[in-house]
C-alpha positions as CSV (number, residue, x, y, z in Angstrom):
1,X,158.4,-46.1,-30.7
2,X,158.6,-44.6,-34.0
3,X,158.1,-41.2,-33.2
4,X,161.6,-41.8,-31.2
5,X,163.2,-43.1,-33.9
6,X,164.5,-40.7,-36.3
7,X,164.0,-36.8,-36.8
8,X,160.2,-35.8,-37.6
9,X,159.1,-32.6,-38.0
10,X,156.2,-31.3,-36.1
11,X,154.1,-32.2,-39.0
12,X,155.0,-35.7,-39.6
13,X,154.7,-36.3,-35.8
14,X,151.2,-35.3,-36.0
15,X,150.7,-37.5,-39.1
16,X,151.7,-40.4,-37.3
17,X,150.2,-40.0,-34.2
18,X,147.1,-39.3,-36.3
19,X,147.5,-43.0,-38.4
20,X,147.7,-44.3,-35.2
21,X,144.4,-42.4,-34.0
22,X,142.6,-43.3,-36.5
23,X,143.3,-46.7,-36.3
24,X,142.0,-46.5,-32.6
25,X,139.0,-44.9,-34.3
26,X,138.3,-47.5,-36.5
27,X,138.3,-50.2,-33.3
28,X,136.1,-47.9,-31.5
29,X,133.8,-48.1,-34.2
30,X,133.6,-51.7,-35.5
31,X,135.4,-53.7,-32.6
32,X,134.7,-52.2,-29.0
33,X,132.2,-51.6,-28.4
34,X,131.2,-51.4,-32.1
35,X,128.0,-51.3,-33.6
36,X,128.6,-48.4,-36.1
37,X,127.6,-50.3,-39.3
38,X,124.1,-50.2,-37.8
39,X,124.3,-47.0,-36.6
40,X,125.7,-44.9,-39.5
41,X,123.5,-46.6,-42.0
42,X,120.3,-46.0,-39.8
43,X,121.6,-41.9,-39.4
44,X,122.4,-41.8,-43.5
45,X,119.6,-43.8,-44.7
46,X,116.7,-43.3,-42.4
47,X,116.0,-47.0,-42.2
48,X,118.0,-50.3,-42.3
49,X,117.1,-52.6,-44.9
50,X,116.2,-55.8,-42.6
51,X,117.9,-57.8,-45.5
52,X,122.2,-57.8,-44.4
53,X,123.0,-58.8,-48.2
54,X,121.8,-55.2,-49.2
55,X,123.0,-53.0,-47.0
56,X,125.1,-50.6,-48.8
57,X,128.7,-51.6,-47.4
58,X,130.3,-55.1,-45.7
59,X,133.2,-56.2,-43.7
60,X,135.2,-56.3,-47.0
61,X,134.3,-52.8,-48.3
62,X,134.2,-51.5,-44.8
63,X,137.6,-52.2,-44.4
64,X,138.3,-51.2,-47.7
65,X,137.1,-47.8,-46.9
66,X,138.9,-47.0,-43.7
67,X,142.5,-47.9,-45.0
68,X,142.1,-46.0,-47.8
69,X,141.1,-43.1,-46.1
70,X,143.8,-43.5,-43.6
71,X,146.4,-43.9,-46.5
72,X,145.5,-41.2,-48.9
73,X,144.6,-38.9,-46.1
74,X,147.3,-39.7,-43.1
75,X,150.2,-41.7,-44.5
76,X,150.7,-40.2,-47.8
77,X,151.0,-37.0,-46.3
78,X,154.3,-37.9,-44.7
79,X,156.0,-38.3,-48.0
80,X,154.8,-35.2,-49.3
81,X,155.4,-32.2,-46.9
82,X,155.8,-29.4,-49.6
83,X,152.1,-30.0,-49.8
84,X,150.7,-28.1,-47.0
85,X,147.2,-28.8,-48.0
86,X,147.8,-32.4,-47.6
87,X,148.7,-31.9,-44.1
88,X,145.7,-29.5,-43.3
89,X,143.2,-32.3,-45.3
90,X,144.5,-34.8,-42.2
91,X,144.1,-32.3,-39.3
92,X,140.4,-30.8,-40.9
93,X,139.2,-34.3,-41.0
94,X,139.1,-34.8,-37.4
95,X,136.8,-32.0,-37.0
96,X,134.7,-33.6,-39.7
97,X,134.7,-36.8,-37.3
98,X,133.8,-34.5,-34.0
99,X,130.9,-32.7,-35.7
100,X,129.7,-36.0,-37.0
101,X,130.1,-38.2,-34.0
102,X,129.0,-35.2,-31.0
103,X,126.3,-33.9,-33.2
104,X,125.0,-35.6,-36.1
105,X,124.8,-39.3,-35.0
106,X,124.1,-38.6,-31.5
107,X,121.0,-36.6,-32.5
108,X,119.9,-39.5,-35.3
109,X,120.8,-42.2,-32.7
110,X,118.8,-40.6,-29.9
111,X,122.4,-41.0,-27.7
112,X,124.6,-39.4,-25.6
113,X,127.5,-41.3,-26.8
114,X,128.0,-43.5,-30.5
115,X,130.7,-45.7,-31.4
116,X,133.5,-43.4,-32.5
117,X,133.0,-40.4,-30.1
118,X,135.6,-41.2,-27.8
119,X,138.5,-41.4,-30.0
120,X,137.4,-38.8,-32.2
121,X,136.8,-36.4,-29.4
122,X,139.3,-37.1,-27.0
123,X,142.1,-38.3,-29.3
124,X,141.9,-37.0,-33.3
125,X,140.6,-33.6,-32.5
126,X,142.8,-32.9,-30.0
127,X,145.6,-33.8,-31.6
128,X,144.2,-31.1,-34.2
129,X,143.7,-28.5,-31.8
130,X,147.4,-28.7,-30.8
131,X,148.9,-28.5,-33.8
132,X,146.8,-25.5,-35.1
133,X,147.9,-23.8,-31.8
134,X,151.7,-24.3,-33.1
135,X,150.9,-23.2,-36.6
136,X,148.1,-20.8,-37.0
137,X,150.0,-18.0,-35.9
138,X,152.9,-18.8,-38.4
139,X,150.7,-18.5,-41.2
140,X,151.5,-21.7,-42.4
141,X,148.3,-22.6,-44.2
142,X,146.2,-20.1,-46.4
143,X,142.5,-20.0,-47.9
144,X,143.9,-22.0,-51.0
145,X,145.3,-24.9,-48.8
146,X,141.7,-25.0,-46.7
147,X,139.8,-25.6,-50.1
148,X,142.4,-28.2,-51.4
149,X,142.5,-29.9,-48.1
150,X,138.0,-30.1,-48.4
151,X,138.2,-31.0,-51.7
152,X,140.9,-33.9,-50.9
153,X,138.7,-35.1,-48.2
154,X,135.8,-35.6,-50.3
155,X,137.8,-37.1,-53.0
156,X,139.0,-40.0,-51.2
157,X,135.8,-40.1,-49.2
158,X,134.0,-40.9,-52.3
159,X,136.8,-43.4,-53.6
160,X,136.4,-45.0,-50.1
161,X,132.6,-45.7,-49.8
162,X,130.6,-44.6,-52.8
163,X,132.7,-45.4,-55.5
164,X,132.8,-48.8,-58.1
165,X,135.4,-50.3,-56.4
166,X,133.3,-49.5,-53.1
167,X,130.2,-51.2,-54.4
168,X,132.3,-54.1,-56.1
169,X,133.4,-55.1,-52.8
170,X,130.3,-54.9,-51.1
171,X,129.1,-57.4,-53.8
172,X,131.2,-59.7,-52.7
173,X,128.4,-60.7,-50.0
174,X,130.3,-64.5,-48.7
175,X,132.0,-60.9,-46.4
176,X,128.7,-59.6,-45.1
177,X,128.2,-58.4,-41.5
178,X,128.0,-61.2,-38.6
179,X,125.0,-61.2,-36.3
180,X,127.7,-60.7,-33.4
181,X,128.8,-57.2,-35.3
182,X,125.5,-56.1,-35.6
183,X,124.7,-57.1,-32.0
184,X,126.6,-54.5,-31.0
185,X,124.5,-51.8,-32.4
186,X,121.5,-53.9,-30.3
187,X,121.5,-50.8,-27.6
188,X,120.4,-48.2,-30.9
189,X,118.0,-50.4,-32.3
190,X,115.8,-51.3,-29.6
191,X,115.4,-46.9,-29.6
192,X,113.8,-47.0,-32.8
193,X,110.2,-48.1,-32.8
194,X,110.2,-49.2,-36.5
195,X,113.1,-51.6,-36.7
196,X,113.9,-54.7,-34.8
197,X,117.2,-56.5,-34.8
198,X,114.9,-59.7,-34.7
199,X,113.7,-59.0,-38.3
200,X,117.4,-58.6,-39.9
201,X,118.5,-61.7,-41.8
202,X,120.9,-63.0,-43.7
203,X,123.9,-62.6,-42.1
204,X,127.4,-64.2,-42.5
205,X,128.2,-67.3,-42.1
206,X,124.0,-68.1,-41.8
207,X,122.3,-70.4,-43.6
208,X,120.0,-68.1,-47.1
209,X,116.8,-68.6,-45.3
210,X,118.2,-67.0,-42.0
């Protein structure tokens, strides 16, 4: 409905559709079918500490995360279009997501398919693809704009999930994961010789000794 409201250029139309997308993305991973806490920790970390309350990141700093990300990377994009770079940050990143949902947590979660793949794969890199088609050949971006675009990427991703204010809301442990979101990650687990769902404790809304 927005995108038919109003004149957008072919960037901004890709913007939004992208805000959108990665909103999708972020159900995908957390909501249906979820289980992606469990199953990006266990990729990134090797092994998940069986104690919820000191796992690196919680529902608050989760969300935290994402709609940062999705701000400074997708939305504030649409207010600057002289910044190219900006733009390209947006449509790099969902390659970053396919490479990391197709090959890296698929080959540390011993799966054909993790929570994320779907809409990164059939919905963010398209989208991508299609508007590289329209632009490469214009020249649009250069070399400069690819390593402003990386470097904006890995800005924000630190701001999102390893930075102070990142760790002060996952400190905040009253908003620590439920046993019903990490349920969802139950399929990945029971792969993994050395952990066992049964052995996690403390989650929200459980009683300390849980």
């Amino acid at each position: 409905m927005i995108l038919a409201m109003g004149t957008w250029t072919l960037e901004q139309r890709v913007l939004l559709i992208g805000l959108a997308l990665i909103h999708v993305h972020f159900f995908e991973e957390f909501g249906f079918p979820g289980g992606f806490i469990w199953g990006g920790l266990k990729v990134e970390l090797h092994h998940v500490d069986a104690d919820v309350r000191k796992w690196p990141l919680n529902q608050l700093s989760s969300w935290w995360g994402n709609e940062w990300f999705a701000v400074a990377v997708y939305l504030l994009p649409l207010f600057t279009p002289r910044w190219h770079w900006a733009v390209l940050a947006a449509v790099v990143f969902a390659y970053l997501e396919f490479v990391m949902h197709v090959i890296v947590f698929n080959l540390g979660l011993h799966s054909w398919y993790n929570p994320g793949l779907v809409s990164a794969v059939g919905g963010l890199t398209v989208v991508s693809t299609w508007y590289l088609m329209q632009v490469v050949p214009t020249h649009y971006f250069n070399w400069l704009d690819l390593l402003m675009a990386l470097a904006w990427i890995g800005i924000n991703y630190w701001l999102a999930f390893k930075s102070p204010i990142c760790r002060m809301l996952t400190a905040q442990t009253r908003y620590r994961f439920s046993k019903q979101d990490i349920q969802k990650a139950q399929r990945y687990i029971d792969r993994f010789p050395d952990e066992d769902f049964n052995q996690l404790h403390h989650f929200a809304n459980s009683q300390e000794g849980d």
